[in-house]
MARZA-865062 format. One line per 4 residues: for each residue x, y, z of N, C-alpha, C. Coordinates in steps of 0.2 Angstrom, whole numbers, plus 5000, padded with zeros to 4 digits. Layout:
MARZA-865062
X,Y,Z,X,Y,Z,X,Y,Z; ...
end
This chain:
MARZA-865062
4897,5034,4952,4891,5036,4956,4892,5035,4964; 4891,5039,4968,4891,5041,4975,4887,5035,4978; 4887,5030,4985,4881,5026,4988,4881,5028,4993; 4874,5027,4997,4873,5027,5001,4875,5022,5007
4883,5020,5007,4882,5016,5011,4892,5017,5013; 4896,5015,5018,4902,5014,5020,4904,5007,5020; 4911,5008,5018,4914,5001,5017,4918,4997,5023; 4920,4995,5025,4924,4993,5031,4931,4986,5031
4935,4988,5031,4940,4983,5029,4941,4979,5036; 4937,4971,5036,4940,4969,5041,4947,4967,5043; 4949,4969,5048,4956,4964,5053,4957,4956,5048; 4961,4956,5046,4962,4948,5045,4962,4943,5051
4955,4939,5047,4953,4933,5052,4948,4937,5056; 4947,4941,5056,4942,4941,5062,4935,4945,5058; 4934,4943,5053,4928,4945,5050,4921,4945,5053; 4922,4939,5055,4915,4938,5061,4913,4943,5065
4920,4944,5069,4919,4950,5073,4914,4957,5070; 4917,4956,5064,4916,4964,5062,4908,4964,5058; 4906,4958,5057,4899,4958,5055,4893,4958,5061; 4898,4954,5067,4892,4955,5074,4892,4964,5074
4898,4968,5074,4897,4974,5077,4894,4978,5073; 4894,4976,5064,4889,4979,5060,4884,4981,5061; 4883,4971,5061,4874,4971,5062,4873,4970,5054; 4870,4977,5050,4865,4976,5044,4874,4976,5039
4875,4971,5034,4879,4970,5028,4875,4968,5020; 4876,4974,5016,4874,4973,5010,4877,4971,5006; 4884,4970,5006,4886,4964,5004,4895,4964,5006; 4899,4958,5002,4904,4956,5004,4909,4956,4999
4915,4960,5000,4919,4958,4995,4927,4958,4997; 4929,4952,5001,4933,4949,5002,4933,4950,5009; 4937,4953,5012,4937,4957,5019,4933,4963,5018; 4930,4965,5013,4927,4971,5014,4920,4972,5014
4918,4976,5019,4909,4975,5020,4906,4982,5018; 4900,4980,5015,4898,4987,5014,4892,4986,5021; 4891,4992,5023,4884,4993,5026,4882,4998,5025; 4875,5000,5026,4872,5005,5023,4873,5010,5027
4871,5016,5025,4871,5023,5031,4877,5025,5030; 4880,5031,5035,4887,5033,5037,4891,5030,5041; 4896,5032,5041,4901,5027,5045,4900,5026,5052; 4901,5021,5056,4900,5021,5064,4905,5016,5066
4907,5017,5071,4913,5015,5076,4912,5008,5074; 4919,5006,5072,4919,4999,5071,4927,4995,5072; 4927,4994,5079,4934,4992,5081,4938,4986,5079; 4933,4983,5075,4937,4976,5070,4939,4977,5062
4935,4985,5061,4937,4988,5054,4946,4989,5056; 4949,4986,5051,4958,4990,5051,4957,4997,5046; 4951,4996,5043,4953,5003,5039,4944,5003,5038; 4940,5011,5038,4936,5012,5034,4936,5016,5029
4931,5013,5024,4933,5020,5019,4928,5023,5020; 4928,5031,5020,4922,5036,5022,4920,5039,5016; 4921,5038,5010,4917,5041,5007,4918,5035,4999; 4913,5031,4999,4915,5025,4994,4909,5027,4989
4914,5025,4981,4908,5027,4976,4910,5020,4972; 4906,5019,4966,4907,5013,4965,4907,5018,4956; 4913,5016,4953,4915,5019,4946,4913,5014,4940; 4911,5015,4937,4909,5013,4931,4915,5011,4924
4917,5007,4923,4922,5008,4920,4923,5001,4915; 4926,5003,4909,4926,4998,4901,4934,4997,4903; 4936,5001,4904,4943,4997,4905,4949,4998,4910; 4955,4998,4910,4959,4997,4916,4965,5005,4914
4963,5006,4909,4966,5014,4905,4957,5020,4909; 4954,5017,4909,4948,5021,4910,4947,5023,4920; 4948,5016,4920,4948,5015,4928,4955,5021,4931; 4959,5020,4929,4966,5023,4930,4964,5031,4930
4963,5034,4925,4959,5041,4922,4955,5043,4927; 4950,5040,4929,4944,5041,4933,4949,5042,4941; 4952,5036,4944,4954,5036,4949,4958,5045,4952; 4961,5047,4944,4966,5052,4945,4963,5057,4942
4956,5057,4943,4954,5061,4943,4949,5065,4950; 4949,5060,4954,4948,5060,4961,4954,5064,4965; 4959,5060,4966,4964,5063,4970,4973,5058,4965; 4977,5062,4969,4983,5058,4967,4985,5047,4971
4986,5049,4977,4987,5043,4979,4981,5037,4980; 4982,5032,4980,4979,5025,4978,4980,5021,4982; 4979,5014,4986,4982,5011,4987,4976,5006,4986; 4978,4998,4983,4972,4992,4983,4971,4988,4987
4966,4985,4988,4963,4979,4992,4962,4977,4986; 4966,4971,4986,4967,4964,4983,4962,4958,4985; 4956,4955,4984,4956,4950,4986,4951,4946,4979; 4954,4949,4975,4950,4942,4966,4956,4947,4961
4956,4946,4955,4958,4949,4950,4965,4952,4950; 4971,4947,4952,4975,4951,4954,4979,4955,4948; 4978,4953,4943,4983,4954,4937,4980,4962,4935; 4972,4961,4936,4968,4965,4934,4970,4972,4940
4972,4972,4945,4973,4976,4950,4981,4979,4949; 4985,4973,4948,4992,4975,4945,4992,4979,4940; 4991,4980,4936,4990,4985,4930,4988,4989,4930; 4981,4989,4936,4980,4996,4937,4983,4999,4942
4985,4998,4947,4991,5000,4950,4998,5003,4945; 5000,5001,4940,5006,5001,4937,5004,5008,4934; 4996,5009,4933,4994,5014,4926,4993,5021,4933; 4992,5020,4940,4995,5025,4945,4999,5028,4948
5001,5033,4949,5004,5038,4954,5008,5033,4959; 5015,5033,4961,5020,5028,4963,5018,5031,4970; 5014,5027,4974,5014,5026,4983,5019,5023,4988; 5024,5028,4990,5027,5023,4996,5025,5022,5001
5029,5015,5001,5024,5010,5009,5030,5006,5011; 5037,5014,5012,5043,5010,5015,5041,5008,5020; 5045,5004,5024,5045,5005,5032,5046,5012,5037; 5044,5013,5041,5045,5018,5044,5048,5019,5053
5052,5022,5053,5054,5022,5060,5051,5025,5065; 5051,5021,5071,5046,5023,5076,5048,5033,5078; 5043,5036,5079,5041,5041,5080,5043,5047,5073; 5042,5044,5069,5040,5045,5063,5030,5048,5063
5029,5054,5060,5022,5056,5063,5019,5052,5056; 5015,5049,5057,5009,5047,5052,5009,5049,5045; 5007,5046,5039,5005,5050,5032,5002,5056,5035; 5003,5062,5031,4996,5068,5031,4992,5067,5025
4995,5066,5019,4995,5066,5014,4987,5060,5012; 4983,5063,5009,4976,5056,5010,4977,5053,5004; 4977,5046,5008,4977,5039,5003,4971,5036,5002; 4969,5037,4998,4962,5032,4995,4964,5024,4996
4958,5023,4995,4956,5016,4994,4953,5012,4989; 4953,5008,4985,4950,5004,4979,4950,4996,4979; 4948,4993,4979,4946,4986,4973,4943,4984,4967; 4943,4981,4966,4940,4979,4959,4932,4974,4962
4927,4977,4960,4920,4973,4961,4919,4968,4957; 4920,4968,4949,4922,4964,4944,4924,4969,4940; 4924,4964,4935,4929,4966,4928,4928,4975,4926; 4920,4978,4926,4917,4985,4924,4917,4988,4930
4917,4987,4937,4917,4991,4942,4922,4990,4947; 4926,4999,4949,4929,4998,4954,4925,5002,4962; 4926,4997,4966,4923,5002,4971,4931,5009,4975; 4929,5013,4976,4933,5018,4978,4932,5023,4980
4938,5022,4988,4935,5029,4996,4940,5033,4993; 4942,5039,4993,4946,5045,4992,4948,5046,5002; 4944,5045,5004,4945,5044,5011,4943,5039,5015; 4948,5037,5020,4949,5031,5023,4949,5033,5030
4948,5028,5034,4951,5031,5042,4957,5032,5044; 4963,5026,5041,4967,5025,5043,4973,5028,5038; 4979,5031,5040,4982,5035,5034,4988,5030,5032; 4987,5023,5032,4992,5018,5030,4990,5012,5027
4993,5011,5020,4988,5005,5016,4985,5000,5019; 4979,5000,5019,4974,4997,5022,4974,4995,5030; 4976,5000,5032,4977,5002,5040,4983,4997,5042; 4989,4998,5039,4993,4992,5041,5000,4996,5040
5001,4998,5046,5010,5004,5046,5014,4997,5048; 5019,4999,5045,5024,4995,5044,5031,4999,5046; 5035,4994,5052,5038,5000,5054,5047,4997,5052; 5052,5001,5055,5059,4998,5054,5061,4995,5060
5059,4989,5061,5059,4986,5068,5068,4984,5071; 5065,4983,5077,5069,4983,5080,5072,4974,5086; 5076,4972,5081,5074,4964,5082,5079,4961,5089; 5083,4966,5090,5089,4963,5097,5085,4965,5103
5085,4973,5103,5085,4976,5110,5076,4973,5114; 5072,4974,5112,5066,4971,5115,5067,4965,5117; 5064,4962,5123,5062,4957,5125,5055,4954,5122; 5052,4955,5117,5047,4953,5115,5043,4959,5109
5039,4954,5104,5036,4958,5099,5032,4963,5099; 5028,4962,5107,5022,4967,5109,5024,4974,5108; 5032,4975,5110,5032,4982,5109,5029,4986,5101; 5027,4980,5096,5025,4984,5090,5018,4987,5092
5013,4984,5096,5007,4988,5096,5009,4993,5099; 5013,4992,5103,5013,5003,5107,5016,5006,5101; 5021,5003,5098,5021,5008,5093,5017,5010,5087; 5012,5007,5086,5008,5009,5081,5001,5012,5087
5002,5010,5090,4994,5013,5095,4999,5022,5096; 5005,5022,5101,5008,5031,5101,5006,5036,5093; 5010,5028,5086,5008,5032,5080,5001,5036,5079; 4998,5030,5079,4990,5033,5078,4989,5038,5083
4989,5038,5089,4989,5044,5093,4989,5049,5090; 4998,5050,5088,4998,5056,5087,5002,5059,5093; 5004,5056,5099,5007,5060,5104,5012,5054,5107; 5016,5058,5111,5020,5052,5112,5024,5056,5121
5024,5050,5124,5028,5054,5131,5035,5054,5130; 5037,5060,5134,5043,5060,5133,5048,5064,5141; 5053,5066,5140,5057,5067,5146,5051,5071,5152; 5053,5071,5157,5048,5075,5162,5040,5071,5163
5039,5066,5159,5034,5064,5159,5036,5057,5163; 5027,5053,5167,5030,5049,5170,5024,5041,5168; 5026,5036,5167,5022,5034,5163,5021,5027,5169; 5016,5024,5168,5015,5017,5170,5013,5011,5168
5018,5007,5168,5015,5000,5164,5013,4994,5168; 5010,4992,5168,5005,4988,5172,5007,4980,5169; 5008,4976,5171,5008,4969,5168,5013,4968,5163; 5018,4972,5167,5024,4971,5161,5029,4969,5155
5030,4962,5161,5035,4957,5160,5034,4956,5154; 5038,4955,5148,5047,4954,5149,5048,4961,5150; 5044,4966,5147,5046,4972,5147,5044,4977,5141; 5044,4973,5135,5042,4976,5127,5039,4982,5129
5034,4985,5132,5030,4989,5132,5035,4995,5138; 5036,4992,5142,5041,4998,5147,5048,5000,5141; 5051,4997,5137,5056,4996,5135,5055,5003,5131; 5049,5003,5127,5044,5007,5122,5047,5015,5125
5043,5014,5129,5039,5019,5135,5047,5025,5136; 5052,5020,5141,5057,5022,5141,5062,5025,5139; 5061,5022,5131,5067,5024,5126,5064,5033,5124; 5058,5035,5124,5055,5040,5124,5060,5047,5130
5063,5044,5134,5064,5049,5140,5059,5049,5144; 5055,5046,5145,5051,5048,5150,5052,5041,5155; 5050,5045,5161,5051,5040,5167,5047,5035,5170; 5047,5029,5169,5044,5023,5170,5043,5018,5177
5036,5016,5177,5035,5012,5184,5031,5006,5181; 5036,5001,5182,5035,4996,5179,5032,4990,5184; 5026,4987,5181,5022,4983,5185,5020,4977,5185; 5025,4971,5188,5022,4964,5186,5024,4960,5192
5023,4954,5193,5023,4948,5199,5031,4946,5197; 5030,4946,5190,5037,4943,5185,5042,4948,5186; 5048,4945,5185,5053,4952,5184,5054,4952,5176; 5057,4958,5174,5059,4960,5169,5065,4958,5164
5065,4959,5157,5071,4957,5155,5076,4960,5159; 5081,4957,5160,5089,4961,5163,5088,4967,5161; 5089,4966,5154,5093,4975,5149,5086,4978,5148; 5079,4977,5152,5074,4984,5152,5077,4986,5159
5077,4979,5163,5075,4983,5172,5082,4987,5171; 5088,4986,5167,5093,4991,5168,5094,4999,5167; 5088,5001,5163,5088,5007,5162,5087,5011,5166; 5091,5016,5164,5091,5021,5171,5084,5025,5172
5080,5024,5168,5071,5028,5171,5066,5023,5171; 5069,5019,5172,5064,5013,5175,5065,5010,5180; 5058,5011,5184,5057,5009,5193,5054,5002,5191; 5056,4996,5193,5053,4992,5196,5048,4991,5201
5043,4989,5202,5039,4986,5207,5035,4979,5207; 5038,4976,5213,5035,4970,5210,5031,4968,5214; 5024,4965,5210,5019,4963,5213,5010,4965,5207; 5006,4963,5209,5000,4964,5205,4998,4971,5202
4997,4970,5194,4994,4976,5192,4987,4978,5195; 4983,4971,5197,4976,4974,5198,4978,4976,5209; 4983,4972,5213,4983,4975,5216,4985,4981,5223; 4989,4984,5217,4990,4991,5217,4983,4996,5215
4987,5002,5219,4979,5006,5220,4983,5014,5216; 4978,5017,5212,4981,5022,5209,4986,5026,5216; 4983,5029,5222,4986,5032,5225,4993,5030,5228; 4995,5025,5227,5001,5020,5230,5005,5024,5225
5004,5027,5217,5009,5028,5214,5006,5037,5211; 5001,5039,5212,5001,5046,5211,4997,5047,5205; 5000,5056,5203,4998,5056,5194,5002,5053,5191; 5001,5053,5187,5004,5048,5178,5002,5052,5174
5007,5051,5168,5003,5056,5160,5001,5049,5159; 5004,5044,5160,5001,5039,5153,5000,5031,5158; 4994,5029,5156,4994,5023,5160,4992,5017,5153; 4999,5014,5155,4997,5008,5150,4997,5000,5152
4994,4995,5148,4994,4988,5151,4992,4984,5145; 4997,4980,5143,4998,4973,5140,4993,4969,5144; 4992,4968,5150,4992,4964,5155,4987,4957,5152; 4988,4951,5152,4984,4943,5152,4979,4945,5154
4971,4946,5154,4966,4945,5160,4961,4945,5155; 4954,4942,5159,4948,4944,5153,4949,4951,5156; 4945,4954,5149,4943,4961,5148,4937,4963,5152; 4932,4959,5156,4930,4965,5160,4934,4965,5166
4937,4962,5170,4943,4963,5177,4947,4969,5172; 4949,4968,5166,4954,4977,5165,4948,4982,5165; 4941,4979,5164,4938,4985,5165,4937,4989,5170; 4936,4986,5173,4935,4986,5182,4943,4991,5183
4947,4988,5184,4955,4993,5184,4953,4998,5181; 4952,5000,5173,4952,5006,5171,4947,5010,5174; 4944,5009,5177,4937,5013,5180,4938,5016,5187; 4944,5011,5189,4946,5014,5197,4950,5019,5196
4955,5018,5190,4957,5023,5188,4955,5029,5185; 4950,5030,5180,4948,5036,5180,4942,5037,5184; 4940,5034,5189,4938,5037,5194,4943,5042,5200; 4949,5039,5202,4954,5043,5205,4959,5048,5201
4957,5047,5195,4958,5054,5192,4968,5057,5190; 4969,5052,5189,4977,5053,5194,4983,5049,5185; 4977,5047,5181,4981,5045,5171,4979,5050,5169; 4982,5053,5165,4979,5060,5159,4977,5056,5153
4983,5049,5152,4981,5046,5146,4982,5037,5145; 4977,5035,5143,4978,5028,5144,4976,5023,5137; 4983,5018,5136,4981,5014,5131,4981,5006,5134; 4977,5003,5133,4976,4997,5136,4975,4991,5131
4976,4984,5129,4975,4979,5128,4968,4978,5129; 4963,4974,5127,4960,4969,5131,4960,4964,5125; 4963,4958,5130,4964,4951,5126,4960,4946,5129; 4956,4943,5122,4949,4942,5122,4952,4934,5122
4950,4930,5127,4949,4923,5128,4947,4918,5128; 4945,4915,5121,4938,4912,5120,4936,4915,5115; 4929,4917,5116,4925,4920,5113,4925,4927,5113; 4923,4931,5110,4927,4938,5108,4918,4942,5112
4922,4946,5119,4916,4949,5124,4914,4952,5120; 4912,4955,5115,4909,4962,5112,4905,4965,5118; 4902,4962,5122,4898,4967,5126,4903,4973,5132; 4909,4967,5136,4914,4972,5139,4919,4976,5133
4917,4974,5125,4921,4980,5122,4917,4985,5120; 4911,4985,5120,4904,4989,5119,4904,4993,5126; 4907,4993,5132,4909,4996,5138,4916,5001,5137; 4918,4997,5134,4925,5003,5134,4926,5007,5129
4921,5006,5122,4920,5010,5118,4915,5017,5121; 4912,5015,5124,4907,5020,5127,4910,5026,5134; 4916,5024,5135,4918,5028,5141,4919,5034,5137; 4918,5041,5138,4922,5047,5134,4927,5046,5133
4926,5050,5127,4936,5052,5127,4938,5044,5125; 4935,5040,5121,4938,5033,5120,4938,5032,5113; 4945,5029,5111,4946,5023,5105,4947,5017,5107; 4944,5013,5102,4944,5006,5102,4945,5004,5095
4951,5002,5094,4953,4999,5088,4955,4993,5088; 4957,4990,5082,4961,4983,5081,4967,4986,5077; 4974,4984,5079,4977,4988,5077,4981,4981,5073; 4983,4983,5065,4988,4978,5061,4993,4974,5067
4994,4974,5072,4998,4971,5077,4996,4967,5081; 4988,4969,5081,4986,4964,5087,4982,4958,5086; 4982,4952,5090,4981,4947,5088,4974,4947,5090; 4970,4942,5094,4962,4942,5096,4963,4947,5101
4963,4952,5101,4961,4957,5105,4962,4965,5102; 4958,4968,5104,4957,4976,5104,4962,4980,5109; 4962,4986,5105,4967,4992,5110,4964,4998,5111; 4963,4998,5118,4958,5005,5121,4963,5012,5121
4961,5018,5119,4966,5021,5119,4960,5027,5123; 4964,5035,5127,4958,5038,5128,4964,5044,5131; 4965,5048,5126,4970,5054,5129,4966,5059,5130; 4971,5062,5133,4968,5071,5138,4966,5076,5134
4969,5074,5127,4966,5080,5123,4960,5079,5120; 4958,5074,5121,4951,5072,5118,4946,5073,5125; 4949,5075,5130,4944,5075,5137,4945,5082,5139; 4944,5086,5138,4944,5092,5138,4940,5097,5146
4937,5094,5149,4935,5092,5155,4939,5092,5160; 4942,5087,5159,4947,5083,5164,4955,5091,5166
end
């Protein structure tokens, strides 16, 4: 049977977050929350499901039938009854969740979602937000050349995108150091202006389409460096001083696309992420990569205006 309500899979560990942003919860099943109504922006869900029914079911032969009678692919949220979830996994349609190489485009293909409620009910989205088992892309990393692990959130934030820079295009990274994020950026072809007090690993600042400048991300002025296609920042600071940055910024008009950090210190701002969700043309997600903090993201083809 169909509800009246959307389910939301919190981020690991940061459940609280996702219950402030909720608000109303009808109830809890493990990291997953139900609320009532339709789905609404929720940047500490790693995956929603958008269309969740709750199946009625005498056994794990019956659960398996019904499932594939919705759609082909499956993937479960585990968190009670694991044997009970492994069997019905085993009685599904074989899902791969290799690892994937960066600029690799996303599944198209729609993965549902299911757990076990107890023993007679599974609940189950056929649609989800995210196109990767429980919003969690796993990729074929790269453990020598980076000078740090940050480089996996730009690769999952370009994935989800959907667009990626490349030659002729010129990008900006703001608070650089060691470099993970320029290293990123770079490897793409496209031409890089890298920005921190700190210097960069040897083997990023060696690359031949990477400009060094050293000195402050907050103070540098857009016009000092022009247009950009892509203005990105890692950068340490509370989230409202990066909010202040991004807003000089698209006030001077001069990024077509910007994905940003804001690393929460302390206590988690929701009021300056309830600010950057609200800008147009804005995502704000929790990306499998990212630790206490959100990633703003707000491309040119969402801003059609511009």
């Amino acid at each position: 049977m169909s509800s009246g309500f959307t389910a939301y899979l919190a981020a690991p560990g940061f459940e609280a977050d996702l219950r402030v942003e909720l608000g109303e919860i009808s109830a809890e099943y493990g990291r997953l929350m139900l609320s009532p109504g339709p789905a609404k922006p929720a940047a500490w869900a790693q995956n929603i499901w958008l269309a969740p029914q709750v199946l009625e079911v005498a056994s794990i032969g019956e659960a398996a039938k019904a499932l594939k009678a919705i759609q082909r692919n499956w993937w479960p949220y585990e968190f009670h009854l694991h044997r009970r979830t492994a069997l019905l996994v085993d009685k599904l349609p074989k899902v791969s969740a290799k690892p994937i190489p960066f600029g690799t485009p996303a599944p198209t293909a729609p993965l549902g979602a299911f757990t076990w409620m107890d023993e007679g009910h599974v609940l189950a989205s056929a649609q989800c937000s995210s196109p990767f088992p429980n919003g969690e892309p796993v990729f074929v990393e790269d453990r020598v050349t980076p000078p740090s692990r940050a480089y996996l959130k730009l690769w999952e934030a370009l994935t989800l995108a959907g667009e990626m820079p490349g030659p002729g295009q010129t990008c900006v990274d703001l608070g650089a150091c060691p470099g993970g994020w320029t290293w990123v950026l770079a490897s793409t072809g496209a031409r890089v202006i890298s920005v921190d007090k700190a210097p960069l690993a040897p083997n990023v600042a060696a690359m031949p389409n990477v400009e060094v400048r050293q000195g402050s991300a907050f103070g540098i002025e857009p016009s000092e460096i022009g247009p950009v296609d892509w203005l990105c920042s890692d950068v340490i600071c509370y989230p409202e001083r990066l909010l202040r940055l991004v807003e000089r910024w698209i006030k001077a008009g001069l990024a077509r696309n910007f994905i940003c950090t804001l690393k929460f210190q302390g206590e988690t701002d929701h009021q300056t992420a309830r600010a950057f969700a609200a800008i147009p043309g804005s995502r704000l997600l929790h990306l499998s990569h990212n630790k206490h903090e959100l990633t703003w993201m707000r491309l040119a083809t969402l801003c059609p205006w511009e």
